[in-house]
N, C-alpha and C positions, 0 to 999 in steps of 0.2 A: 504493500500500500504506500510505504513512504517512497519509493522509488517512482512509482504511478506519480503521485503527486508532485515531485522532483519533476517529474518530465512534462507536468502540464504547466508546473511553473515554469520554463524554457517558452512553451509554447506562450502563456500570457505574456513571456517580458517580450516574445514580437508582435502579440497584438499589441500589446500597450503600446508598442515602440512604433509600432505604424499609426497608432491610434493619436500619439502624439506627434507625429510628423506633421499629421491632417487637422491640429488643432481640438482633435475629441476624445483627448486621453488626458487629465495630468503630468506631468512629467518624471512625477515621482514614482508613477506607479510600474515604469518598466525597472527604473535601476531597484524598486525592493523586491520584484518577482526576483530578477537574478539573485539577490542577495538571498531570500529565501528560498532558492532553488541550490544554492552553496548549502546553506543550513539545512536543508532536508536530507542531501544526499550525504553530510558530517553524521544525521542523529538517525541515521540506523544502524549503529555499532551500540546506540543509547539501551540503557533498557527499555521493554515494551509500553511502562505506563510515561514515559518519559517522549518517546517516539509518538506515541498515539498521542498527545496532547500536542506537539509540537505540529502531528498534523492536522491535528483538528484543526487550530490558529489559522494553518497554512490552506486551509480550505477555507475558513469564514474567510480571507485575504481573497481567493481568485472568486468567490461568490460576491461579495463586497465590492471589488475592484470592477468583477463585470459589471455590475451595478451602477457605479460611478462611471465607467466606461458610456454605456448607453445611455447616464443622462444628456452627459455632456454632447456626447453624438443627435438626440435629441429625438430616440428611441422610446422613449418612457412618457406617455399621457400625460398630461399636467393634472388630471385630479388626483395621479397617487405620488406625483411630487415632494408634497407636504408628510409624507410619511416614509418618505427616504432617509436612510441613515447619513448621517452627515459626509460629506465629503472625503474628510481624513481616517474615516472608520475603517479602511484598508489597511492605510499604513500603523492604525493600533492594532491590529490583528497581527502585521507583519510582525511588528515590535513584539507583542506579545509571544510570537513563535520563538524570533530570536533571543527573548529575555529568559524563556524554559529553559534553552541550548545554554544559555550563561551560567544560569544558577547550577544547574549539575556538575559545575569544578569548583561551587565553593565546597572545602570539606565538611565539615556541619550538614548542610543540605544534599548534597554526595549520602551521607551515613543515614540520612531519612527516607532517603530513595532507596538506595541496594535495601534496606529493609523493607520497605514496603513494594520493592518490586516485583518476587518472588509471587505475592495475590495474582497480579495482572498478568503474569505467566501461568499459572496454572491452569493444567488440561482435564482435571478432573469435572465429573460432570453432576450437576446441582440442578437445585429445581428453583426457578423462581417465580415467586407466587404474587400476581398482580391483580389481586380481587377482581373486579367485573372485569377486566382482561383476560381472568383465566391463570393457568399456569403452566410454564415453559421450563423443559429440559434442555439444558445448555451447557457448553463447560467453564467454568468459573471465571476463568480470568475473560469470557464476554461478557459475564455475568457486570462483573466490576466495574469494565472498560465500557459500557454499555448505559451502566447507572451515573457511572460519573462525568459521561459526553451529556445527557440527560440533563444533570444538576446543574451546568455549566452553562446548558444553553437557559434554562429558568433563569439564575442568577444573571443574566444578560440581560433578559424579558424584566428583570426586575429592576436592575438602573435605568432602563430605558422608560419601564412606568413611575418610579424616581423623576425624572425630568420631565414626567406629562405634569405631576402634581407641581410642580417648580414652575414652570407654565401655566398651566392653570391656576394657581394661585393669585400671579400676577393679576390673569385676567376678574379673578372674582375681588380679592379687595378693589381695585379699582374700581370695577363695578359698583361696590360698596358704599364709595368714596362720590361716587357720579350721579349717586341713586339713579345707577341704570337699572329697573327692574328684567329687562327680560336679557342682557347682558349674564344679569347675576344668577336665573334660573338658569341658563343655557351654559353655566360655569359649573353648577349644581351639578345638572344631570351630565358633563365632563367626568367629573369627579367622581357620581356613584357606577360611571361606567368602570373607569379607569381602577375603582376600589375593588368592585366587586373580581376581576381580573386578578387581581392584585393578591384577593382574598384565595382566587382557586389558586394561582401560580404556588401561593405560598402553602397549601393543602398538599401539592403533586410532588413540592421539592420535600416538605419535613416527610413525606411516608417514604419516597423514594433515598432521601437519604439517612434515613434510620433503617431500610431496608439494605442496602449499600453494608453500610457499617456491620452489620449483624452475620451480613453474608463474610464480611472480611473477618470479623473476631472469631467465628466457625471454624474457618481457615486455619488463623491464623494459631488459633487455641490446640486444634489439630495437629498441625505441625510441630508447636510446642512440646505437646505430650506426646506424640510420637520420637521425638529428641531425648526429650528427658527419662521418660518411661524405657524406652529401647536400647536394647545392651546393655542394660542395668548402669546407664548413663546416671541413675538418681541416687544410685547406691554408690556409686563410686565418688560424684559429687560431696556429698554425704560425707564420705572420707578423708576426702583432699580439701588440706585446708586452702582458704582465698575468700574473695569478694564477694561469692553468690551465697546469699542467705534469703532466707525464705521461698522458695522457687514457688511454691504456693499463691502468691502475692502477686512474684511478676506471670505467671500464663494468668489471675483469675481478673486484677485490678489495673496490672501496667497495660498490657494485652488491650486490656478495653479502654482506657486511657489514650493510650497509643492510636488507635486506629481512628475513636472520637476527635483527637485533635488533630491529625494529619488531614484528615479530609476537614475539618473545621476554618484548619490556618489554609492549609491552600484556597477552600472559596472564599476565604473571608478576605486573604491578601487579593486574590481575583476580582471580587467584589469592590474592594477598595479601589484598586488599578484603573477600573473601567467608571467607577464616579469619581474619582481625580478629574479624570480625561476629560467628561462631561461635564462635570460642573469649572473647571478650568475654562473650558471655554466660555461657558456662561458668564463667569466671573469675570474674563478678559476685557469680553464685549461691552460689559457693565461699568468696568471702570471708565471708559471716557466719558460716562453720563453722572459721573459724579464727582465733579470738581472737588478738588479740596488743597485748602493752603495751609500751609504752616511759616512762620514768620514769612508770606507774600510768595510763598514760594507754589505754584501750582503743582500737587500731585499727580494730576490727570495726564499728565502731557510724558509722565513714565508708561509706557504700554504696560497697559493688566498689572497697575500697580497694588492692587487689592489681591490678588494673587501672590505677588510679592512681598505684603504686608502678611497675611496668612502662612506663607510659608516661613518667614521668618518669627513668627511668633512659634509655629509645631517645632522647629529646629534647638528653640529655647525651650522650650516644655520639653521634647526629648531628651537633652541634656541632662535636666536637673534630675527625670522620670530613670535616668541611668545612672545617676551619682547615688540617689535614693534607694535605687532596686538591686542594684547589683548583686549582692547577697543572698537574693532569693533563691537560687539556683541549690547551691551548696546548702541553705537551711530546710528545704525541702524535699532532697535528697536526703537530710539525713533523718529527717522529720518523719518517712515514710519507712525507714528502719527501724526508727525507735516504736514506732507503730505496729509495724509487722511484727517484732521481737518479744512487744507485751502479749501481743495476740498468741502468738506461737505458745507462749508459757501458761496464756489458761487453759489452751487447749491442750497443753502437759497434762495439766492439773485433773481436769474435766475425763482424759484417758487413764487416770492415777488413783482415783477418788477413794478406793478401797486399801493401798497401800498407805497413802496419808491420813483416814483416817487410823487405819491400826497402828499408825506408829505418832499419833495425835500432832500429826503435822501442820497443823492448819494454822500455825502463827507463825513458822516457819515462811512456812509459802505464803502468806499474807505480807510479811515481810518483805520475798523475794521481788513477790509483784508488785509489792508500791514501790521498789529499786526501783526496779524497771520503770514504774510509771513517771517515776521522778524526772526519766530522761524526756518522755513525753512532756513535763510540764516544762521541766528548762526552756525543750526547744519551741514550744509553745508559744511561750511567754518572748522568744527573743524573732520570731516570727510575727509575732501580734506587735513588737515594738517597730519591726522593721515594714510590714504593713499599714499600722496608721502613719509612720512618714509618708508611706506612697501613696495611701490612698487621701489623705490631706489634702497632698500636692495637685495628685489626679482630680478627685471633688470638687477642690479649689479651683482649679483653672477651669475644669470642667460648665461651674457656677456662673465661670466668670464670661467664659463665653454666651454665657444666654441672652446676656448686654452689651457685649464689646463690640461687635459687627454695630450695634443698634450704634452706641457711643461713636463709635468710627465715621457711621452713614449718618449721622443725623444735622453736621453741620450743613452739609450738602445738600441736604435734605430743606432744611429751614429757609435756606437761601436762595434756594431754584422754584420759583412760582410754579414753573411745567412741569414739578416733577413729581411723579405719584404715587399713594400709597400702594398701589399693589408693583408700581418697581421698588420700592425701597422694602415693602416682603420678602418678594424675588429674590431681591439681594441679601437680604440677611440670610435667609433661609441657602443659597449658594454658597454664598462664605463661608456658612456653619457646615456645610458638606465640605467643601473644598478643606478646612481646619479637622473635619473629623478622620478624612483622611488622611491626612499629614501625620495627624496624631494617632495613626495607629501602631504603632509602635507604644505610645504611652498609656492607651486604654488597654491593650496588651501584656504588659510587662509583663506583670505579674502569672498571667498563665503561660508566657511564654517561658517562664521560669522553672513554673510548674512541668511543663513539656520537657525542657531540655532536663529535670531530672530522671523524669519516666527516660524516655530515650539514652541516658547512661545505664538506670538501670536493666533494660533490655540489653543494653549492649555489652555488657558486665556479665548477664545470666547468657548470651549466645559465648563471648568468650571462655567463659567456665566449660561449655559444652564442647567448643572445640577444644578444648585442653583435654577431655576425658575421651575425645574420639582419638587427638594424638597421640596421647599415652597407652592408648589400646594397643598399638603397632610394639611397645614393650611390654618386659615384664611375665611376667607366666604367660606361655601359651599352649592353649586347648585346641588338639588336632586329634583327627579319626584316628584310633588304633587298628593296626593291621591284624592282631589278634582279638579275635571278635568272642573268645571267652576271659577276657580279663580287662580290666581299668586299671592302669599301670601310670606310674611316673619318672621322670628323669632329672637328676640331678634339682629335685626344689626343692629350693630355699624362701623362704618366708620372712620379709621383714615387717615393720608398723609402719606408718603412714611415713611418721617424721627419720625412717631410714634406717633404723637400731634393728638388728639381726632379732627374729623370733626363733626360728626352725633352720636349723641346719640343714645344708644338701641331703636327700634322701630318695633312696628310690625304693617303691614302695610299688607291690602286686596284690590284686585283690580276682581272687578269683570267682568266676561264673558259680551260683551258687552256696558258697561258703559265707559264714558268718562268723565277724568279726569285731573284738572288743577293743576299743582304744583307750587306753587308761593313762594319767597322769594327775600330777599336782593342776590346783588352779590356779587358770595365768600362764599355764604351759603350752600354750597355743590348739589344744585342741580342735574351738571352735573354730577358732583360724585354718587350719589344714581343713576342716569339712567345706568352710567358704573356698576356699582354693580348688578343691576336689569336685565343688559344684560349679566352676566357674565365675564365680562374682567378686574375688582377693585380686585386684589387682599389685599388690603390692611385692616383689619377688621377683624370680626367676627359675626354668626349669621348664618342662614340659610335661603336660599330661595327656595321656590318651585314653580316649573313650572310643569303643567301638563303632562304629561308623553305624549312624540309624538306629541308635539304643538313649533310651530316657535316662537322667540323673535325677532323683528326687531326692532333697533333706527337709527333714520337719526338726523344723526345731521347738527347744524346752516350753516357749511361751506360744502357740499357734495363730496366727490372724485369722481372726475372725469378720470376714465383711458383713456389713451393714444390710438388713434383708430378711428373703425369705431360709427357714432352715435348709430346705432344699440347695438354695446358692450357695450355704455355707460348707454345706458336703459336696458339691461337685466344683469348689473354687481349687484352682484356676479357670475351668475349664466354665462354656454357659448353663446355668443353672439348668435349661431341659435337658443337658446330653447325656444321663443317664434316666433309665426308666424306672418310676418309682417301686418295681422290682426289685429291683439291684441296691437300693439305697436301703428301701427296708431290710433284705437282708445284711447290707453289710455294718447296719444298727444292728440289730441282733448279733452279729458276730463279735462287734464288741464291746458289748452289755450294755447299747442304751436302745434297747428294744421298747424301752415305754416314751420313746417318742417318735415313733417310726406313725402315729396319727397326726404328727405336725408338720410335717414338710412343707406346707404351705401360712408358717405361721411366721411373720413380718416383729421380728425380735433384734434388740441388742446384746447379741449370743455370744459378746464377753461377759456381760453383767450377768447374764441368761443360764450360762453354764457354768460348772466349778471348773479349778484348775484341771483335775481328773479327766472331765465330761471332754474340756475343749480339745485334750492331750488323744483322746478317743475317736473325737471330731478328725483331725488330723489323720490318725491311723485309719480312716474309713477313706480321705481322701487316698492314701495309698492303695489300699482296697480296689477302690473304683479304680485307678489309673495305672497299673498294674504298671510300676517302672522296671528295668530289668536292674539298676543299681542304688539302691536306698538307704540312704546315710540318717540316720537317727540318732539327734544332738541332745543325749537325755529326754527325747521324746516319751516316754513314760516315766520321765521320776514322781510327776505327783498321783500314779497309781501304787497300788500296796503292793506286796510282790506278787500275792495270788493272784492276783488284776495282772498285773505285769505279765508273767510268766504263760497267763490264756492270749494275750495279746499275740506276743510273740510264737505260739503256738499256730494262733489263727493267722498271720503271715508268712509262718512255714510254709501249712498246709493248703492258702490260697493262691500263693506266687510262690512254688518252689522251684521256679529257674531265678529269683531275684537273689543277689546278693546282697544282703545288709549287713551294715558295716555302723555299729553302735560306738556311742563316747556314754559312758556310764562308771559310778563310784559305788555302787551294791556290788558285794561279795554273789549275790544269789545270782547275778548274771551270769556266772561262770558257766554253771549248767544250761544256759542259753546261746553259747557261739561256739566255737569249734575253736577257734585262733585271738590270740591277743598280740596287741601292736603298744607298746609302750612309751610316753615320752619322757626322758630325764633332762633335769635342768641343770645345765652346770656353765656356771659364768655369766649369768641372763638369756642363754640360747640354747635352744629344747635342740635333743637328736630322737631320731626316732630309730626303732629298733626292738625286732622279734621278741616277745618274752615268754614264760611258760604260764599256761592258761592258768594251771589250778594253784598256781603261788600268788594269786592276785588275791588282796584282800582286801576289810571296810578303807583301810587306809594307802592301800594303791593308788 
């Protein structure tokens, strides 16, 4: 498309160029085709949401320019004259194509794009649902590119109805002023036209761009957990210390922050762009109709010195709006930490509730978390201080504009008999546009503040992620074994996060079948070697091998328990229908929670719901159903009794008896439960591992 468009701009810049030879072109209209015909065929190396607005521009420009083409030529009716886009509307559209191309090598704006470009590439396919429209299967990134050409063109329709009301305005206070009666009805019904327009456009753009946005956050939340969740990217995180805290936070609150104000600032700056432009000329025009002196000096006789006035008042307000705010960046950056970190700790709390009570914790943690809350008030309090300067400043001027135009205009005003109220409206009302643009940077600041935190911390949580994919290429590696009755290792070693040696080199055979006890002191890295042997320790070196197309399952001592019905909680991982309520009641009854094989479909918090015992059961069912061929149990039944214990282990014999499991356990009664023991001794801070004899293991092995 951008290439297409690259070549029709060639072909405009020779009509234009013939068009101005003959007298019925502008002149400027052939040298900005070429110039946009350079920028077209530069921005498609661009990204796609970067290229597709660039031609969008570059299309309003050769629709716009024919348009101006043909009046000039004298192609165009005169009653649809008067509803022609101005003259120079070409070359804002040009400008605008080439001011996209611009912004994408500031770095800042660069880091907002590569992130948000990825939505407007995507080929995934979504449904989009346009009420009485109907609903459309498409793939996503049309979906996007689609709603936001859409919003772009409204926000057009919308300064353009902007300057019908600025127009009309004029004509009705004059009217006012004239007691023209039928002047001021025929202004009236201008305006309830012009309103009601006004009313759908702005109906079509909020559903269309909360639609937009939602379709992106879907995405973009998608991809997130797909990152984080994938390769045990969140466990490994999790481990490595750095920057990303909360991950929680930034896929549920930045995520949707992010996307709300990327598409917010872009039409808002857009918006802004396009009523500069229009009220600027307004404003131009106006000023020679209003004389003004200052010690004898005439104003008027500066072209568009009211524009000049206005722009140097926003330049002074920006200023002081950046001496004022600056700070806000860095305090709401950390503002949104100290926030997420209290949150985090009640939801410690909230998952704890029965440990702190038995150990009567609760002034403790009350404690903890008014720490914590403290940092929230500090920063609070220095945010709230740094706020009322801004918003002072902002309000203030704000105020002060509601009279300053008036103040400005009214010498002029008093002293010109011909001159009338609905031009000195006009004008005020242009001025205060022309000023509110200027100033948007200052009615801004503060969210733009707010943004550029979010945007570090996305960019903070994508770097932590690509740290965890690079560090994948080290460290243990898990490859198929060529021996497809054993899970075998080579040479691993085991260290802690911050580098200190746990587990000495070892190579270690588990055979198809056989069951084995791994015993040691705690602290001797047991559960560490079972993380390793499941693949989630990235910390080390060595290699392990699993047989190529064979499951690893470990349950460990504490079970997770998700959120739901009991059925989900007995076929998690896997989706709660994939086993048939068959198989599930039996494999309750196998191990002894037969009296609730009636509840499968009961909507429980089946931590609080079940005892340590019960959940430890839960767990061994899920093994049950997913019949892994190598099953590592990390104390997975210590809180059963040994009777309990010793049926469990019975019932895993005899229903997986090709699985190998491979237990970490400190009861003596296990012995009679595995065939082999693997022992680890600690000497110097670093565990070795190494054969031992089964039946010398005791309470204190």
């Amino acid at each position: 498309m951008i290439r297409i468009l690259a070549g029709l701009s060639i072909l405009a810049a020779l009509g234009f160029g013939a068009g101005t030879t003959f007298s019925t072109a502008p002149v400027y209209l052939p040298i900005a085709a070429i110039i946009l015909a350079g920028v077209l065929a530069l921005s498609a190396r661009l990204p796609t949401i970067m290229s597709f607005l660039i031609g969008l521009f570059a299309l309003s420009f050769l629709l716009l320019g024919a348009i101006t083409a043909a009046n000039e030529a004298g192609f165009v009716p005169d009653v649809l004259v008067p509803f022609l886009p101005p003259p120079h509307a070409a070359l804002v559209a040009a400008a605008l194509a080439l001011v996209n191309y611009g912004v994408c090598f500031i770095p800042v704006v660069r880091g907002v794009i590569d992130k948000a470009a990825p939505y407007f590439e995507a080929r995934e396919s979504s449904e989009l649902e346009l009420g009485w429209f109907g609903t459309w299967r498409m793939p996503e990134r049309w979906i996007g590119l689609g709603l936001f050409a859409v919003i772009i063109v409204l926000n057009v329709i919308q300064v353009y109805l902007t300057v019908l009301f600025n127009y009309n305005n004029n004509k009705l206070f004059t009217a006012l002023q004239d007691k023209d009666v039928a002047t001021f009805w025929s202004a009236i019904l201008t305006f309830s036209i012009v309103a009601a327009i006004y009313i759908i456009r702005y109906m079509f753009e909020y559903y269309l761009t909360e639609l937009m946005r939602v379709h992106w956050r879907r995405w973009l939340t998608k991809r997130y957990l797909d990152e984080w969740l994938g390769n045990k990217t969140h466990y490994r995180m999790a481990l490595q210390a750095g920057p990303t805290d909360n991950p929680d936070q930034r896929i549920s609150e930045d995520v949707r922050d992010f996307v709300a104000n990327t598409t917010g600032f872009y039409v808002q700056i857009f918006v802004t762009s396009l009523t500069l432009y229009a009220f600027i000329q307004i404003l131009w025009s106006i000023s020679a109709q209003f004389p003004y002196r200052i010690g004898g000096f005439d104003l008027s006789v500066i072209p568009g010195y009211l524009v000049w006035m206005s722009l140097a008042l926003a330049v002074i307000a920006t200023m002081v709006s950046h001496l004022i705010g600056r700070q806000l960046v860095g305090l709401n950056f950390r503002k949104q930490k100290v926030e997420a970190d209290f949150r985090f700790n009640l939801v410690r709390v909230r998952e704890n509730t029965e440990q702190i009570a038995l150990l009567n914790g609760e002034t403790t943690e009350t404690g903890g978390l008014m720490h914590r809350f403290a940092a929230i008030f500090r920063i609070t309090i220095d945010l709230a201080i740094r706020q009322v300067k801004l918003g002072s400043w902002v309000n203030g001027f704000g105020q002060a504009m509601n009279v300053l135009p008036l103040v400005l205009l009214a010498p002029a005003y008093f002293t010109n008999a011909a001159m009338k109220l609905g031009s000195l409206t006009q004008t005020n009302q242009a001025f205060g546009q022309v000023m509110d643009s200027f100033s948007f940077f200052i009615n801004f600041y503060s969210s733009i503040a707010e943004y550029k935190a979010i945007l570090n911390r996305l960019t903070t949580f994508d770097q932590a992620i690509a740290k965890v994919e690079a560090s994948r290429m080290q460290g243990i590696g898990v490859e198929p074994g060529k021996d497809r009755g054993a899970l075998s290792t080579t040479d691993l070693a085991l260290t802690l996060p911050d580098g200190r040696p746990l587990l000495d080199k070892a190579a270690l055979v588990f055979r198809r079948g056989e069951r084995t006890l791994v015993t040691g002191p705690s602290g001797s890295g047991k559960t560490t070697l079972f993380r390793a042997l499941s693949g989630i320790w990235p910390f080390g070196s060595g290699r392990i091998e699993v047989p190529e197309g064979e499951t690893v399952m470990l349950l460990p001592q504490r079970p997770y328990m998700p959120l739901g019905s009991l059925r989900a909680a007995l076929a998690y991982p896997s989706p709660e229908t994939a086993y048939p309520d068959d198989a599930l009641r039996a494999a309750l009854e196998t191990v002894g929670l037969g009296h609730l094989d009636d509840q499968l479909d009961r909507a429980e918090n089946w931590t609080n719901a079940l005892s340590g015992g019960e959940q430890q059961r839960v767990a061994i069912v899920r093994a049950l159903l997913r019949k892994p061929q190598w099953l590592f149990l990390d104390e997975a039944t210590a809180a059963l009794d040994e009777q309990a214990e010793a049926a469990v282990y019975e019932a895993l014999r005899r229903a997986l008896p090709q699985t190998t499991i491979v237990s970490i356990g400190h009861r003596s009664s296990l012995v009679a439960l595995h065939d082999r023991r693997i022992a680890i001794e600690t000497e110097g801070g670093t565990g070795r591992i190494a054969d031992a004899p089964l039946q010398a293991f005791g309470t204190a092995g």
